[in-house]
N, C-alpha and C positions, 0 to 999 in steps of 0.2 A: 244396862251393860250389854253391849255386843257380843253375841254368842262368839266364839271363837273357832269352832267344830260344828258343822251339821254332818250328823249321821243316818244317813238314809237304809232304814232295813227293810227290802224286797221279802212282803209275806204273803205265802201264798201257801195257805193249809198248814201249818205252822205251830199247831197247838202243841207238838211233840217238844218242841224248842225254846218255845219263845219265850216262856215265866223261867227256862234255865239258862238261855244264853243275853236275853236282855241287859240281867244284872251285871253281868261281866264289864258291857259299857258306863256302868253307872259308880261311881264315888263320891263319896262328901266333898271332898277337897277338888272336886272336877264337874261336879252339875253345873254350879250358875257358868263356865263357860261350854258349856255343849248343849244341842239340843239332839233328839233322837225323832227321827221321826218313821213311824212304822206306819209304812203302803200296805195296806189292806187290799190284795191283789182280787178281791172278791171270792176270797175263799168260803168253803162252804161246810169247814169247822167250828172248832170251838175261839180261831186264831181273834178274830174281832173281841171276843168276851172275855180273854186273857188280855188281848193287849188294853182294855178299856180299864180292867185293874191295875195295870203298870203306870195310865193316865190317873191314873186317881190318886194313885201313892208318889207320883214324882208331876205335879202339874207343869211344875214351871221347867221340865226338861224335856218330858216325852209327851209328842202328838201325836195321832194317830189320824190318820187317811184312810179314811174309804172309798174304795169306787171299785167299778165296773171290771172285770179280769180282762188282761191285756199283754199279759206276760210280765217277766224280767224289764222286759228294755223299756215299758209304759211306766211302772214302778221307777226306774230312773228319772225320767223325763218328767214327771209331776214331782220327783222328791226336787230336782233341778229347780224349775217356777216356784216351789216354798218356800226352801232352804233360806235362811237368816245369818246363817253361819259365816266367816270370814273364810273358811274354807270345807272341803265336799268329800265325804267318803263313804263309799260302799262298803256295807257289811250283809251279806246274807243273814236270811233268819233261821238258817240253819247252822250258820258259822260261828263263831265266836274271837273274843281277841283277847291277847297277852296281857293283864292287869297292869303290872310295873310297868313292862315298855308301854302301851299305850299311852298311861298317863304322864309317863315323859315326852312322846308325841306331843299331847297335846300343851305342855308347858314350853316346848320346843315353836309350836304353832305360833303362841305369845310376843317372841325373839323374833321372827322372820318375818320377811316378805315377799320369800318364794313364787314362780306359778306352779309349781309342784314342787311337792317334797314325795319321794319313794323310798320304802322301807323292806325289809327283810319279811317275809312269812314263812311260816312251815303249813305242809298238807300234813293230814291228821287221818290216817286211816281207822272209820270206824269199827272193821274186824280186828286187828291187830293192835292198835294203838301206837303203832310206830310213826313217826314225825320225820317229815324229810324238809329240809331246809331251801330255800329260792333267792336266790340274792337280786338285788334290782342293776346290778354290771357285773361287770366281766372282762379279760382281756387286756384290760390298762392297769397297772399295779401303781401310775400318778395318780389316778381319781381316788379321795380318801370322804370318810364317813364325817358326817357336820359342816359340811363344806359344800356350799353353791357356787354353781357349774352355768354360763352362758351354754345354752341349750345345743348350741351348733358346737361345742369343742367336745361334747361327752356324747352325743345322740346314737351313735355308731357303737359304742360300746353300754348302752342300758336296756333294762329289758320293761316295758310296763305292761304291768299286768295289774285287773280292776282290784287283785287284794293286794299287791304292793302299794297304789295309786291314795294320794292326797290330793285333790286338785283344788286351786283359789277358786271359789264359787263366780267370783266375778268374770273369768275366763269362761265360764261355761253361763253365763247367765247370758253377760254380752254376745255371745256368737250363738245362743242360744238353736240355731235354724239349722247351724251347722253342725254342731256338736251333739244333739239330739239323735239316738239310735233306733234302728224299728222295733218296731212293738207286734207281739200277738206272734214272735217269731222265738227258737232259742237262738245262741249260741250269739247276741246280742256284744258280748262283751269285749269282743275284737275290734269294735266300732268302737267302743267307749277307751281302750286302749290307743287307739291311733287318732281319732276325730281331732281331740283337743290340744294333741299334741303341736298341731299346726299353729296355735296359736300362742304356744306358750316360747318365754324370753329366757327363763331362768329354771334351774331342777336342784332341787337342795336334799341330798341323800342321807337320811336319818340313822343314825348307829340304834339301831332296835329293829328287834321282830316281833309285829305287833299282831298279825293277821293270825288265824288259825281256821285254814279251811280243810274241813270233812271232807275225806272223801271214802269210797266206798260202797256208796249207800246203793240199793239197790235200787231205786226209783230215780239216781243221779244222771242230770244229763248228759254227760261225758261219759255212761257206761257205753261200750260198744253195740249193743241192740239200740241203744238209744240213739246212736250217733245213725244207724242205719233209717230209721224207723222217719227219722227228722231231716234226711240229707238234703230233703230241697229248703229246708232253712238254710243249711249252711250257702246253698246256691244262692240264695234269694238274697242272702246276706252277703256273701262275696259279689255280688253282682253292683251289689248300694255302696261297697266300698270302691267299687271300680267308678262307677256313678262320682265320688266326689274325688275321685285322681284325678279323671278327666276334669274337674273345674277345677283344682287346685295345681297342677304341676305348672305351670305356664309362672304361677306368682310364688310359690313357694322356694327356699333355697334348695340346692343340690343334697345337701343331708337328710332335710327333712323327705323329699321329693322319694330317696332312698331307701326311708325307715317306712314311708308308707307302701312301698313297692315291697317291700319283706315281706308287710303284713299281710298284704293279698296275698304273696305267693304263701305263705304259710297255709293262709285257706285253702288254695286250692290243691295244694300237697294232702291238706289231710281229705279234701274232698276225696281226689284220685284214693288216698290207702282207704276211704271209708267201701266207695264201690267194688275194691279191692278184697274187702273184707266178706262181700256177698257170696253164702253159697248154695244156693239155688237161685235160679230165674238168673243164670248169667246172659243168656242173648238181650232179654229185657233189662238188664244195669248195664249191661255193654252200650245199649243203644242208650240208655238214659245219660252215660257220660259223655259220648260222642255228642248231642247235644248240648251237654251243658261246654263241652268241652269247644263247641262251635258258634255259642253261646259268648264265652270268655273271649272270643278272638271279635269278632263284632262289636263287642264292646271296648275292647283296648287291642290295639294289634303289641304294643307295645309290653302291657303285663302280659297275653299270649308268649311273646316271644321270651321274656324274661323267666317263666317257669320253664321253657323247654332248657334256657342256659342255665338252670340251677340246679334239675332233677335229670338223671340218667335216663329217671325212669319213666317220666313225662316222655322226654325224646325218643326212647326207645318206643313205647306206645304210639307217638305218633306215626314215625318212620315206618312202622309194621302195618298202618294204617288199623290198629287195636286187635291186630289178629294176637299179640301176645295178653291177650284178657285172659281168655279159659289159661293158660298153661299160671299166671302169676298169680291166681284165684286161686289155682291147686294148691301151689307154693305156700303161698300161704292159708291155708286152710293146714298143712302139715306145721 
């Protein structure tokens, strides 16, 4: 029987999580169609020796992957070439998912023939334990839940994000070259949200919230030291996403063409607030976004000029030629 669900879990140091958020994905009545497959990111815990005991008690559902550390986006890109599954989802080994809705997901997977299907998650703060909810649209109160959508009539109004995301393995298998994110880098995930989307016909919006992503955590890379510490990944990554606008705009439709010019600008918005965020060494971030910022323009004159019409605050930095750095550094620093 054909797996129905490949679960690819990105671990990397992982021994805190992984014998407690494993089982989450795992049921009687839902093994023989899923498999799980845990990338062994070359961690240098105990993550290999637990996940080897997860292999041992569930053979015929969970494999495990070892190799060399390469980050998040390498862990995608090997779970991609294994995967067996009819279709593809990321779950961190830090993450976990919703019991009930899941396994209606995957009964739901059985019925369809989606190229995605997008669902509901909550963040899960680990201090607090408070849960905020993410819807995968917005804006159109016609688009309704268990209902596929020709991609170009909803695309404008959805949001994908890698814990909303189901993608048909075959869409990422076949474009494999393109769809593929960088590795050895963070903040990978905004590649993996736009890449595939180029390629897909059809999006079927699942009534469940399956995902449950931590957040909080003090070693997370989304915390703001973090965001500073790593901001030429985000460059190096917005740069690879301007890399495939340039081959794609010319053959893709006006929507899609669109949804991917957001997602750059989103990078480069939170680039500018991450430099923004610095507060020491501002002549040295001033000069590092003025590059990057000259950077962006060499590479697309077109996304250039599209962040300045989207952000005040772009423009305004421009226009002053960055003399408004130090004063909106103070600003925010208050």
């Amino acid at each position: 029987m054909r797996k129905i669900l490949t679960i690819v879990v990105p671990s990397y140091n992982t021994e805190k999580f992984i014998l407690k958020n494993i089982p989450f994905l795992l049921d009687k009545d839902i093994n023989q169609y899923i498999e799980v497959l845990i990338i062994n990111d070359g961690s240098t815990d105990r993550t290999e020796e637990y996940a080897q005991l997860l292999v041992s008690e569930y053979p015929d559902t969970i494999r495990l992957i070892n190799k060399e550390n390469g980050g998040h986006g390498s862990a995608i890109n090997v779970g991609i070439m294994a995967a067996k599954g009819k279709y593809f989802k990321v779950v961190d080994g830090d993450d976990y998912v919703d019991g009930d809705d899941y396994k209606a997901l995957i009964l739901k997977l059985m019925q369809i023939d989606s190229d995605c299907v997008l669902s509901r998650f909550n963040t899960v703060s680990e201090v607090t334990g408070e849960q905020v909810t993410f819807y995968p649209f917005s804006g159109n109160s016609n688009i309704k839940y268990n209902v596929e959508y020709p991609i170009e009539d909803v695309l404008q109004w959805t949001s994908f994000t890698i814990h909303s995301i189901t993608y048909k393995t075959s869409i990422l298998k076949d474009n494999y070259d393109e769809v593929k994110v960088l590795e050895e880098v963070f903040y990978e995930d905004m590649e993996y949200d736009t890449y595939p989307v180029i390629f897909l016909k059809t999006i079927y919006y699942f009534d469940g919230n399956v995902y449950r992503y931590v957040i909080d955590q003090a070693t997370q890379s989304m915390a703001a030291e973090s965001r500073r510490k790593r901001i030429s990944h985000s460059e190096r990554g917005t740069l690879a996403m301007i890399e495939h606008y340039n081959k794609w705009n010319s053959e893709i439709s006006g929507v899609k063409e669109e949804y991917v010019k957001k997602m750059i600008f989103q990078r480069v918005r939170g680039i500018y607030s991450t430099y923004l965020s610095f507060s020491t060494n501002k002549k040295l971030h001033c000069e590092q976004l003025v590059s990057f910022d000259k950077s962006l323009k060499i590479a697309s004159q077109v996304l250039y000029d599209y962040a300045e019409t989207n952000s005040k605050l772009i423009l305004a930095m421009r226009k002053t030629n960055y003399l408004l750095y130090g004063l909106l550094t103070r600003i925010n620093k208050q």
